[in-house]
LUMZABA-236146 format. One record per residue (C-alpha): x negated, y, z negated. Coordinates in nm, 2 decimals. Layout:
! LUMZABA-236146
X | Y | Z
...
! end
This chain:
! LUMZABA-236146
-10.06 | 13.18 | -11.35
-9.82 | 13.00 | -11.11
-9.44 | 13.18 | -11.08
-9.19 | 12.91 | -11.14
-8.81 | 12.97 | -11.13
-8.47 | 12.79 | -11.30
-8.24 | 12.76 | -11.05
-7.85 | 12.88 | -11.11
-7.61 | 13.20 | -11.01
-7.46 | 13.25 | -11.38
-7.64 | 12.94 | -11.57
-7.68 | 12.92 | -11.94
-8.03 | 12.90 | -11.92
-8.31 | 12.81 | -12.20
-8.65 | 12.95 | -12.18
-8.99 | 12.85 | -12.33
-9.38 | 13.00 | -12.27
-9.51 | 12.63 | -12.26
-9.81 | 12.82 | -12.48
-9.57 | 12.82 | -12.78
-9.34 | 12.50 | -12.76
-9.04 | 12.47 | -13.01
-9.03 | 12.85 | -13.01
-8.66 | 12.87 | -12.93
-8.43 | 12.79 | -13.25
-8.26 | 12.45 | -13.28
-7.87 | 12.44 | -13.31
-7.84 | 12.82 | -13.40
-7.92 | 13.16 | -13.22
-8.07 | 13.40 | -13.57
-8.23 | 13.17 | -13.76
-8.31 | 13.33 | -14.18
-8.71 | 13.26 | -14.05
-8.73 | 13.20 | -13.67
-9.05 | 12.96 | -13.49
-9.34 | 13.16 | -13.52
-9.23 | 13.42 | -13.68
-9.06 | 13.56 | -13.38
-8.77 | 13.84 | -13.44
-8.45 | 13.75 | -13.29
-8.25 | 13.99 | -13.01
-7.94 | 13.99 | -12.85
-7.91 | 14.13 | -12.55
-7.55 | 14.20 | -12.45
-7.41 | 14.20 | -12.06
-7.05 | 14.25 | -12.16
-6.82 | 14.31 | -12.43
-6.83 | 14.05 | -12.71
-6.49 | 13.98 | -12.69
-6.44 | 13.92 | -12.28
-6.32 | 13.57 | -12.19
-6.57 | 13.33 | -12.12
-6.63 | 13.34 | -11.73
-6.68 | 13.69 | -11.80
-6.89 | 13.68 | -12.14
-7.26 | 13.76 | -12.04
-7.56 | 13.76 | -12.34
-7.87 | 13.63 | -12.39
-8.11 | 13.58 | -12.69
-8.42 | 13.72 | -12.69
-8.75 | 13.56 | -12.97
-8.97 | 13.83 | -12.95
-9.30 | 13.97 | -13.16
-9.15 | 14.29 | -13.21
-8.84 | 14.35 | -13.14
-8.71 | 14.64 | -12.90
-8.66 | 14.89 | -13.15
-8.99 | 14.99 | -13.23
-9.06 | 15.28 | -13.05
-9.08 | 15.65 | -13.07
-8.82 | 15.84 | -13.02
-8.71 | 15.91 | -12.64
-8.79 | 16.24 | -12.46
-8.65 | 16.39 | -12.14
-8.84 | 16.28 | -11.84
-8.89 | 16.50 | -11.54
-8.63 | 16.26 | -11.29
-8.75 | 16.35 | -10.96
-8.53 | 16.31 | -10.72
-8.32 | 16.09 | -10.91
-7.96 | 16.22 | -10.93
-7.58 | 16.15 | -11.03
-7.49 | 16.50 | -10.94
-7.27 | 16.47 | -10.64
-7.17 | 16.83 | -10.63
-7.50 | 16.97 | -10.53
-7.43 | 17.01 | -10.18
-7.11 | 17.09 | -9.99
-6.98 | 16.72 | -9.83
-7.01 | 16.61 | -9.45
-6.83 | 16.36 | -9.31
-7.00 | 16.30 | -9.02
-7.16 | 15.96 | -8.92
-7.53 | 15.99 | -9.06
-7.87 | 15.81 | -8.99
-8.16 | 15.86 | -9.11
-8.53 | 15.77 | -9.00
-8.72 | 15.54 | -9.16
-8.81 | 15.70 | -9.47
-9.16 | 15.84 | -9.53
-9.43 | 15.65 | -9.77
-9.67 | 15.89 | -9.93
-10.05 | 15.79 | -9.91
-10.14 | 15.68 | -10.15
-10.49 | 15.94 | -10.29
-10.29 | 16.29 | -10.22
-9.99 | 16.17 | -10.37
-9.94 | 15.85 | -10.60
-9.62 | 15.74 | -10.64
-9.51 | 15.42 | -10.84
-9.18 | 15.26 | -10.86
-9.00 | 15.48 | -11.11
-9.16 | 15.83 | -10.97
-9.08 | 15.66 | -10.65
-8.68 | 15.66 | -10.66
-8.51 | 15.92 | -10.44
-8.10 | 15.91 | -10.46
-7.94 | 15.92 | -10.11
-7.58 | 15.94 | -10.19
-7.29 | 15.77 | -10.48
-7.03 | 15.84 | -10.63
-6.83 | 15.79 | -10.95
-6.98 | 15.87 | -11.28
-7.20 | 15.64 | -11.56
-7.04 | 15.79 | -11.86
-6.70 | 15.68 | -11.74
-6.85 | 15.34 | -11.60
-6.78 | 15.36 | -11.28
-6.94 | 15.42 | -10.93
-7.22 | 15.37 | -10.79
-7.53 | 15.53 | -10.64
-7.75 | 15.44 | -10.35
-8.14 | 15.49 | -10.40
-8.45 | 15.46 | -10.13
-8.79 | 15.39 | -10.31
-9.10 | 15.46 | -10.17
-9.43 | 15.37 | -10.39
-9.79 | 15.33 | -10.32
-9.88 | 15.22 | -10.69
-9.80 | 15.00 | -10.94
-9.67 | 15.08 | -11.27
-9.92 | 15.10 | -11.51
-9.83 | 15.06 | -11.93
-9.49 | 15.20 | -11.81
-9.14 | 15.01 | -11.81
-8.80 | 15.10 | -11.70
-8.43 | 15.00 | -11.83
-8.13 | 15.09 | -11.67
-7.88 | 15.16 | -11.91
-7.65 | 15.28 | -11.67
-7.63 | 14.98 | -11.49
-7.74 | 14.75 | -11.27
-8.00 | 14.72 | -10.98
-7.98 | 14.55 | -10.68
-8.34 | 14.57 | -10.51
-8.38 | 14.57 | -10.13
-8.74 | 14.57 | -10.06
-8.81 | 14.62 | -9.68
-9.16 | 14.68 | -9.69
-9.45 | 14.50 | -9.95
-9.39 | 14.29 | -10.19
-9.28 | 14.33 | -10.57
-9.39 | 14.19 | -10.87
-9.15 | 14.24 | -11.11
-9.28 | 14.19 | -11.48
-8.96 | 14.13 | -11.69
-8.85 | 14.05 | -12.05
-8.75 | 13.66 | -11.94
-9.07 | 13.62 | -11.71
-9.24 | 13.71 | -11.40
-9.09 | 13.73 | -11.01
-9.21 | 13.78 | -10.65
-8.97 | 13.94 | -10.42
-9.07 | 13.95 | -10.04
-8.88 | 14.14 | -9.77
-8.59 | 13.94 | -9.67
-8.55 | 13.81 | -10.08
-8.31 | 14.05 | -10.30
-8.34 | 14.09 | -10.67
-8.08 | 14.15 | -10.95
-8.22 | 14.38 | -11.27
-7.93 | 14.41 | -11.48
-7.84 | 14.69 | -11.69
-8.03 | 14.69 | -12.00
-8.30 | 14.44 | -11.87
-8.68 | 14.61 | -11.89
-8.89 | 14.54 | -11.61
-9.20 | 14.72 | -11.44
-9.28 | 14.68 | -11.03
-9.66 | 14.57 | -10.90
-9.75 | 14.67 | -10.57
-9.97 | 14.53 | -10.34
-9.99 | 14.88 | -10.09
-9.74 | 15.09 | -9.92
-9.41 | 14.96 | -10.02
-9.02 | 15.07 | -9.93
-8.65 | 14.94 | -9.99
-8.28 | 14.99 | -10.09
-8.16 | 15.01 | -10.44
-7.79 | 14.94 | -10.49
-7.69 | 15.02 | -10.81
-7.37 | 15.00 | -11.00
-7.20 | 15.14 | -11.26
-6.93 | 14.91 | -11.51
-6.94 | 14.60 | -11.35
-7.17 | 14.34 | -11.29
-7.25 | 14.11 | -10.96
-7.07 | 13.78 | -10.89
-7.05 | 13.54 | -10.61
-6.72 | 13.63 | -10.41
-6.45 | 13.35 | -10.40
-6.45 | 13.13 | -10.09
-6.11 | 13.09 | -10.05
-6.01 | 12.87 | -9.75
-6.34 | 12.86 | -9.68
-6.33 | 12.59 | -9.94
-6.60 | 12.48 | -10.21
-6.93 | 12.53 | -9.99
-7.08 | 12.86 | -9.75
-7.22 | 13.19 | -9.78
-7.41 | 13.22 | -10.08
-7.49 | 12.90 | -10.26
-7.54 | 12.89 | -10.65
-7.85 | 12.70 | -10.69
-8.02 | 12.94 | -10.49
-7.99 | 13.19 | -10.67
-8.34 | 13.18 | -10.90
-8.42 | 13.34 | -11.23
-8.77 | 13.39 | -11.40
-8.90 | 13.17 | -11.69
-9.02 | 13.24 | -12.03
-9.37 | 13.50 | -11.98
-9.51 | 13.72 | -12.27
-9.79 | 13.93 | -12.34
-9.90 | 13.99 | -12.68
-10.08 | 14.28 | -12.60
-10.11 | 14.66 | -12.84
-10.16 | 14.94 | -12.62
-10.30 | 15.21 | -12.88
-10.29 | 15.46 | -12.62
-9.94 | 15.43 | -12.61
-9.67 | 15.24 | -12.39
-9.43 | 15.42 | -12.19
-9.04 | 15.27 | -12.22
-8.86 | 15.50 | -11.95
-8.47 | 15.49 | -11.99
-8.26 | 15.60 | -11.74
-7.96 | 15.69 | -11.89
-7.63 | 15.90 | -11.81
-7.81 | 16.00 | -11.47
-8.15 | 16.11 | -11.64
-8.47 | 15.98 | -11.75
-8.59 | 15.96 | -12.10
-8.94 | 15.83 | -12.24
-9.03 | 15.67 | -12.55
-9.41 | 15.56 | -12.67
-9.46 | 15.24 | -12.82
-9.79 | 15.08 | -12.88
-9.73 | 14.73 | -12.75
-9.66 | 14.57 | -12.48
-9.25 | 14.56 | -12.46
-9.32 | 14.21 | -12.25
-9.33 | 13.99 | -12.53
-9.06 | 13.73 | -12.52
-9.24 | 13.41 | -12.63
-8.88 | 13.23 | -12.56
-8.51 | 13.30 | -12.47
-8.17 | 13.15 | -12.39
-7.85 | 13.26 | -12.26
-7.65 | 13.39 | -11.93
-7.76 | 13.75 | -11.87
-8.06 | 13.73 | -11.69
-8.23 | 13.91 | -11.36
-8.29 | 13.71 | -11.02
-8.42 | 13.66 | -10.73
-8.23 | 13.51 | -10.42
-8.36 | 13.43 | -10.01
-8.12 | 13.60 | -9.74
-8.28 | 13.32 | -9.55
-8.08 | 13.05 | -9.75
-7.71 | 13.24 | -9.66
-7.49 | 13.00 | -9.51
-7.35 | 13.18 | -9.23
-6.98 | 13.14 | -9.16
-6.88 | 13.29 | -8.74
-6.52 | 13.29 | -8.53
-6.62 | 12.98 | -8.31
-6.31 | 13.02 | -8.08
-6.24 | 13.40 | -8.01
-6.25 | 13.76 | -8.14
-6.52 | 13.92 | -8.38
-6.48 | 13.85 | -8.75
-6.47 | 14.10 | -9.05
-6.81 | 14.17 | -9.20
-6.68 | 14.06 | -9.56
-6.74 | 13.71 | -9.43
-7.11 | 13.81 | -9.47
-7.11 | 13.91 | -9.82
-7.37 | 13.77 | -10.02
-7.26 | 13.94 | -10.34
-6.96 | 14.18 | -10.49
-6.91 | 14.37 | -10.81
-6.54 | 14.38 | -10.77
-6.32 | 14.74 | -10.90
-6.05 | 14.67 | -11.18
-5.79 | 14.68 | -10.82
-5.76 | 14.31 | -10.71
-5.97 | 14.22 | -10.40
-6.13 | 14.60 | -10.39
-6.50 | 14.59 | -10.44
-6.70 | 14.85 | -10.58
-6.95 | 14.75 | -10.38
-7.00 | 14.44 | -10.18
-7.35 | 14.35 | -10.05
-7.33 | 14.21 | -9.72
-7.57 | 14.06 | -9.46
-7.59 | 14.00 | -9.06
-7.85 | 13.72 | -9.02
-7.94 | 13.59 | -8.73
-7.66 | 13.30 | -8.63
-7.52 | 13.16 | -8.32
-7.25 | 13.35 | -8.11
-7.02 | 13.13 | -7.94
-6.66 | 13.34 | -7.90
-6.48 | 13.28 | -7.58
-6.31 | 13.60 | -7.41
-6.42 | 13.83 | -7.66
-6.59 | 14.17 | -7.68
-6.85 | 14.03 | -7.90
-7.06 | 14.30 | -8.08
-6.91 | 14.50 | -8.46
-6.60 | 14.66 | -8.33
-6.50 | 15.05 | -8.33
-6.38 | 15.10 | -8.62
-6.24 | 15.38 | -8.89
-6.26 | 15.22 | -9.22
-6.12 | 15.30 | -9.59
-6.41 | 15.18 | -9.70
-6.74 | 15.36 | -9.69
-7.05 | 15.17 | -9.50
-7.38 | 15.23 | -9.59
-7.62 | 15.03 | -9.36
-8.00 | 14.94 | -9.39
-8.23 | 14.77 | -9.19
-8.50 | 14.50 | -9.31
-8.68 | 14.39 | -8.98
-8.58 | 14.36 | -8.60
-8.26 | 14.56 | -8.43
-7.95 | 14.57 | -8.52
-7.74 | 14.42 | -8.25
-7.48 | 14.73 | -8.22
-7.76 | 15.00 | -8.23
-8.08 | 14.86 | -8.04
-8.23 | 15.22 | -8.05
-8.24 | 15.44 | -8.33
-8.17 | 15.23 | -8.62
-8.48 | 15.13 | -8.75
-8.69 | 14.92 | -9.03
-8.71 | 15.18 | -9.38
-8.45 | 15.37 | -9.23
-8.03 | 15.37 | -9.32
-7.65 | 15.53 | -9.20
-7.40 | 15.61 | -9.33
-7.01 | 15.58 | -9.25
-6.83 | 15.75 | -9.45
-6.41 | 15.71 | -9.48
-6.22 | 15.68 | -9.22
-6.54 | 15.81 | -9.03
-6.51 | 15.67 | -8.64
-6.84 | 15.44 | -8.58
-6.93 | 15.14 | -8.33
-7.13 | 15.08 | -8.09
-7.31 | 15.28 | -7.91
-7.28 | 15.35 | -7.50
-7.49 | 15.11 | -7.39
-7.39 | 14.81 | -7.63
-7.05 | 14.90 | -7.54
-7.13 | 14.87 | -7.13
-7.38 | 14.53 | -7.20
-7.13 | 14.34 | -7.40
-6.83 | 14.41 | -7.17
-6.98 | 14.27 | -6.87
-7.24 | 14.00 | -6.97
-7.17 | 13.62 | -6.92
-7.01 | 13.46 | -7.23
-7.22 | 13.10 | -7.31
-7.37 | 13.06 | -7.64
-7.66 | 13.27 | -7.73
-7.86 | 13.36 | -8.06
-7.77 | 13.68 | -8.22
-7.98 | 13.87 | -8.46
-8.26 | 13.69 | -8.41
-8.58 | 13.78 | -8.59
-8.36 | 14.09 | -8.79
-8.22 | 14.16 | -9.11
-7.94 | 14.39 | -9.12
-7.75 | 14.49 | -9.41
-7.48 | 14.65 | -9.59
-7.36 | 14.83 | -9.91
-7.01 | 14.85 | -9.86
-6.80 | 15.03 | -10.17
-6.42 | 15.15 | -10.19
-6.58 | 15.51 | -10.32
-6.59 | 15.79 | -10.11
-6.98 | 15.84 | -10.11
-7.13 | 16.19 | -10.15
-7.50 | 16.26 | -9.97
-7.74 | 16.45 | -10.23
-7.99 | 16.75 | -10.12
-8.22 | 16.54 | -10.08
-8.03 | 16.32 | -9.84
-7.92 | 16.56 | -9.60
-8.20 | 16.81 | -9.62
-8.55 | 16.76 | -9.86
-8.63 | 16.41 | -9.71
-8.65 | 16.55 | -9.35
-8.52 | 16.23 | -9.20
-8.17 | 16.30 | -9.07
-8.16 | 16.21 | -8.72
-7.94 | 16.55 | -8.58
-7.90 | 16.35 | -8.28
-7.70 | 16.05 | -8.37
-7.37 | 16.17 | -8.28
-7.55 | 16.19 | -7.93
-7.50 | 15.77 | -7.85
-7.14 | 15.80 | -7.79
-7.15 | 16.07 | -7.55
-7.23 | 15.87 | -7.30
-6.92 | 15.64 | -7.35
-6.66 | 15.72 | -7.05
-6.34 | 15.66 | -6.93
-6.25 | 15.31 | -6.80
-5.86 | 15.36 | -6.84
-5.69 | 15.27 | -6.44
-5.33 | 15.29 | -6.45
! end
């Protein structure tokens, strides 16, 4: 079974298993009898009456369609949380070591048991916030699925590869490649080992490219790179019973079924998961002088209902030429209205060569003073400015939201991976004030 992808941020998109041609309706979406006696679904993104840019379904021709399960149960969630009360809040700046993979025979964890909640805000019922999640897994999901009706993930893997099974197909994502689940979408994870990332998820809105501006038609992110999974289904019973976990206002429920839930012979329509390649970003720099704003780095944005606030933005520092004359080139210091969560996929970050490393994350928090750190600072004021390559061989990123982000329990104190000694690289910075 070879993966193959449509290509498209946003398509309308048709999908057929080439095992059952003609399965998708001609000319009409519910059929009185559809092609091999396949039930028709809709699967709804957005209202049904937002405008058309906005309007996001797809149809689903399935065996059996989604409903027929037992009825859902509370599931024990883990360290899955939206409760952002559970611990006082600290504004400090916040880093955390790379997070910790169980072994796998003492302790197996798969994707779902695997989700620890590091800090969000907002709220799911009122459809609105976020949440920030680190998974750590060392199985794969076995006759288990998982929906978010909440809404949607963005996936950061930063360790092993995935192998996400969904209801429109099959995809592979690498470290270095992101994927898009949105809400509603049933998918379960394959590992291949000890495997770690970043979920940024969001509540109310969905992901879109962000608008160019004078940047004119072409940078950044490009549309066609952007892939999404074709047509895959299993017509498989499961008489020991299915799992269909649902995580839903903040808490997991279960449901048994005894079929496979991947069974989507064909479908059509714009609401669909992918996959895109940090690799392929098209990296706009300052060429003459000074240091840009990160937002010209953002690869994706799920904008608020204010106009040009994001809820979140998810932004990238790939490596990319530096060429400004006269400037102190690294991030800037820097107290921000925003709140900046940072991860790291591979290599050093170029404002924090020690410290902030692979599987592990920080956190600024509003108006929170960050930059670099004491020696960056010393470096970058006196070395020779000619052109050189920055970020090479590293993968730097950030979840960037307008929320004020509270850190769960587990965050600050059960995952044992705060670094107490961050504050400690600024102490060193001194005085070069000479009047």
């Amino acid at each position: 079974f070879i993966l193959q992808y449509m290509s498209g941020f946003g398509n309308e998109h048709v999908s057929e298993d080439p095992r059952c041609p003609g399965a998708l309706p001609e000319g009409q979406n519910n059929p009185q009898v559809c092609p091999y006696g396949l039930y028709a679904e809709q699967l709804s993104g957005s209202a049904f009456t937002c405008p058309r840019p906005t309007n996001k379904r797809s149809w689903l021709y399935r065996i059996l369609p989604s409903v027929c399960h037992k009825p859902f149960k509370p599931l024990k969630e883990g360290h899955l949380t939206h409760n952002w009360d559970e611990i006082e809040p600290d504004p400090n700046q916040l880093r955390w070591k790379p997070f910790e993979i169980p072994k796998a025979p003492q302790n197996k964890l798969d994707f779902v048991s695997g989700l620890h909640t590091l800090c969000g805000a907002g709220d799911p019922r009122g459809r609105n916030g976020i949440a920030v999640h680190i998974f750590v897994c060392n199985t794969s999901m076995l006759d288990r699925c998982l929906y978010n009706s909440d809404g949607d993930f963005l996936i950061v893997p930063q360790q092993g590869k995935l192998l996400i099974t969904t209801e429109f197909g099959k995809m592979l994502v690498e470290p270095n490649e992101i994927c898009v689940i949105q809400q509603g979408m049933r998918f379960s994870v394959e590992v291949f080992g000890e495997t770690r990332g970043y979920i940024l998820e969001v509540y109310g809105a969905h992901f879109e490219l962000p608008d160019l501006g004078p940047i004119g038609a072409n940078g950044l992110a490009n549309p066609r790179d952007f892939l999404v999974p074709t047509a895959w289904y299993e017509d498989r019973q499961v008489p020991g019973g299915y799992t269909v976990i649902s995580k839903y206002q903040g808490k997991l429920f279960a449901a048994q079924q005894d079929f496979s839930p991947f069974n989507v012979v064909a479908w059509h329509g714009n609401y669909t998961p992918y996959k895109y390649h940090l690799e392929k970003f098209m990296v706009i720099n300052a060429v003459a002088f000074d240091h840009a704003d990160p937002s010209i780095f953002t690869v994706l944005t799920a904008k608020s209902t204010r106009p040009g606030v994001a809820l979140a933005d998810f932004v990238i520092f790939p490596p990319r030429w530096g060429v400004a004359n006269n400037t102190f080139r690294p991030p800037y210091y820097h107290r921000n209205c925003m709140s900046e969560f940072m991860g790291l996929i591979k290599g050093h970050y170029e404002a924090k060569e020690e410290g902030f490393q692979p599987g592990g994350a920080s956190l600024h928090s509003m108006m929170t003073p960050h930059g670099p750190d004491a020696d960056c600072f010393e470096k970058a004021s006196k070395a020779k400015l000619e052109p050189e390559r920055v970020a090479e061989g590293t993968m730097a990123f950030m979840f960037e939201s307008s929320l004020s982000l509270a850190v769960t329990k587990w965050g600050l104190q059960t995952s044992n991976r705060l670094d107490k000694n961050y504050h400690k690289c600024w102490e060193p910075l001194k005085s070069h004030f000479n009047p």
